[in-house]
N, C-alpha and C positions, 0 to 999 in steps of 0.2 A: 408456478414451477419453482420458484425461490426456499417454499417451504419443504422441498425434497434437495437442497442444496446443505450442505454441512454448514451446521455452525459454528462459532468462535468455543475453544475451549480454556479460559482462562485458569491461569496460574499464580501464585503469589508474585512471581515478576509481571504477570502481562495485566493484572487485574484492572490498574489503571488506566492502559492502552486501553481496552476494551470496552474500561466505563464512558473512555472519552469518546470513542468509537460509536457508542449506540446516543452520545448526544452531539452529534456531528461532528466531533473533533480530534484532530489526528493528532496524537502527542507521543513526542519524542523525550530519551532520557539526557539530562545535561551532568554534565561530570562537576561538581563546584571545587575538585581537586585543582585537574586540568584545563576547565571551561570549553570540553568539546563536545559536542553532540552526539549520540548511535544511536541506530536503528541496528536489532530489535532489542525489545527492551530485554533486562539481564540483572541479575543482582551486583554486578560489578562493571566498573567502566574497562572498556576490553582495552582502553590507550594505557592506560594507571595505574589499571586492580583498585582502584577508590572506592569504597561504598560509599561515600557521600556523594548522592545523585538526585537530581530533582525533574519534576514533570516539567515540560514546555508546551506548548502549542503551537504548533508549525504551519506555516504560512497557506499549504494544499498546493503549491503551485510547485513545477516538476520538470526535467528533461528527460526522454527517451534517452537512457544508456543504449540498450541491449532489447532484443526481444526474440521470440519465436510465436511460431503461429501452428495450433494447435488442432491438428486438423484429424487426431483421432483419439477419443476417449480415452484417460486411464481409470475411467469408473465407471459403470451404468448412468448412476447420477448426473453425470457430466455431456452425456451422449446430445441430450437435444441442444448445447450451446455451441458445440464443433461447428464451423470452427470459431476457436478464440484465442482472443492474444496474451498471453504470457509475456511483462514485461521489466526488466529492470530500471527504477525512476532514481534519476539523481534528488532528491529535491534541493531545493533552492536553500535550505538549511547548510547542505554538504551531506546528509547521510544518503546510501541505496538504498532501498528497500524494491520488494517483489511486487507485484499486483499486476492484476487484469487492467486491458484498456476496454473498457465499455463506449457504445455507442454506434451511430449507423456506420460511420467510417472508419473503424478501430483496424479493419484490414487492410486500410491504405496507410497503415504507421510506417513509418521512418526513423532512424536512428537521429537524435536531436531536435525530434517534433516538439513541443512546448506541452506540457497537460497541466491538468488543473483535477483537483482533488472531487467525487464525489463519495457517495455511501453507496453501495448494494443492499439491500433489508435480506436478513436470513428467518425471518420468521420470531415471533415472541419480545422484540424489542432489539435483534441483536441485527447490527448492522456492519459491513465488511469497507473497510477500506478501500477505494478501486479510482481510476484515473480513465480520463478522458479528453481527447486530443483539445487542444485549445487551433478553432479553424482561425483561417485568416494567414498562413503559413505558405510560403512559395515553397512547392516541389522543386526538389533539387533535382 
């Protein structure tokens, strides 16, 4: 089913996200103006306006900001995963970023769950960023 899922469409800003992406690795841009981190990547650091920016690798490990749970397609494509979770991830760096929670228990998320970084595979080497609850967490 993954092979009917969209894939990454890189750009001259996200080229490196994306390379580091389909070899398991999630990387963030650092500002060496400012020394702050964002997500997503951009030709300019959004604190400074700096272009002096460099790649990092980020740790994969995350908190549940925010989420919704996605309980009716806005594509055909998307129909056989309803429902899924949409979720906003602090990570442990300080940036947010978006992504899905994967997994059997992804509908029993909570705000402040713990997650931990995997890949989805999009087909032809191209792999998607996505998180997954870290168990072992007392329900509040």
């Amino acid at each position: 089913m993954n092979e009917l899922l969209p894939r990454p469409v890189a750009n001259a800003d996200s080229q490196e996200y994306w390379a580091g992406a389909r070899e398991g690795r999630l990387m963030l841009r650092r500002c060496k103006s400012c020394g702050k981190l964002h997500f997503m990547p951009r030709f300019l650091c959004p604190f400074c306006w700096s272009e002096d920016l460099q790649w990092v690798q980020a740790s994969g490990q995350g908190e549940v900001h925010s989420f919704t749970i996605v309980r009716r397609a806005s594509s055909p494509v998307f129909a056989g995963r309803v429902p899924y979770v949409v979720a906003l991830i602090d990570l442990a760096e300080g940036p947010r970023m978006m992504a899905n929670i994967l997994g059997p228990d992804a509908l029993q998320v909570q705000i402040g769950d713990p997650v931990r970084l995997i890949f989805e595979e999009r087909g032809e080497g191209d792999r998607i960023p996505q998180f997954e609850r870290v168990s072992g967490r007392a329900s509040a």
